[in-house]
N, C-alpha and C positions, 0 to 999 in steps of 0.2 A: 504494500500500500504506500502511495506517495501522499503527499501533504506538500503544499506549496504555499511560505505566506512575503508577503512585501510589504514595507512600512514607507510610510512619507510623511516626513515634518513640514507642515502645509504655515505653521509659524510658530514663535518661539511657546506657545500653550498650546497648540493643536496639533495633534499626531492621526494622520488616517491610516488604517491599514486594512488592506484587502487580500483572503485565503479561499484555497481550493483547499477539498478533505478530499482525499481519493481521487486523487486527479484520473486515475486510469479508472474509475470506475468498476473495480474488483469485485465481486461478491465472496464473502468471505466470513467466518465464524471465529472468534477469538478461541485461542487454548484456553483462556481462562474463564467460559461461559459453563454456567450450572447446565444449560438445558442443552450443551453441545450433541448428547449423545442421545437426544430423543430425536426421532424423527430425522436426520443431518441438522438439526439446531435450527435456531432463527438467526437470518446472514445480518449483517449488522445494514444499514443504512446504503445506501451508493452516495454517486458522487455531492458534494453539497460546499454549498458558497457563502461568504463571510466578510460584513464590509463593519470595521469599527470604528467609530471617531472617538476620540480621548481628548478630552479639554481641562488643564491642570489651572486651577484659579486659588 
């Protein structure tokens, strides 16, 4: 699984940053899921997107 994130100081209190979770879109079950072994598990989520603004006052 890839994760891609990037940050931009837009001024000296505001920081934006925008992420990919699963850039390739994987479907995939954690080793560490209680329910892995029922059924092949419930795959975790696909790809999903992420925009944050941060404002330090």
């Amino acid at each position: 699984m890839i994760n891609f994130q990037i940050g931009l100081k837009l001024s000296d209190k505001l920081l934006c940053t925008i992420g990919i979770n699963n850039l390739l879109n994987k479907e995939y079950t954690p080793h560490t899921s209680r329910i892995r072994g029922v059924a092949g598990g419930v795959p975790n989520p696909g790809r999903s997107f992420n925009i944050n603004l941060k404002y330090e006052f």
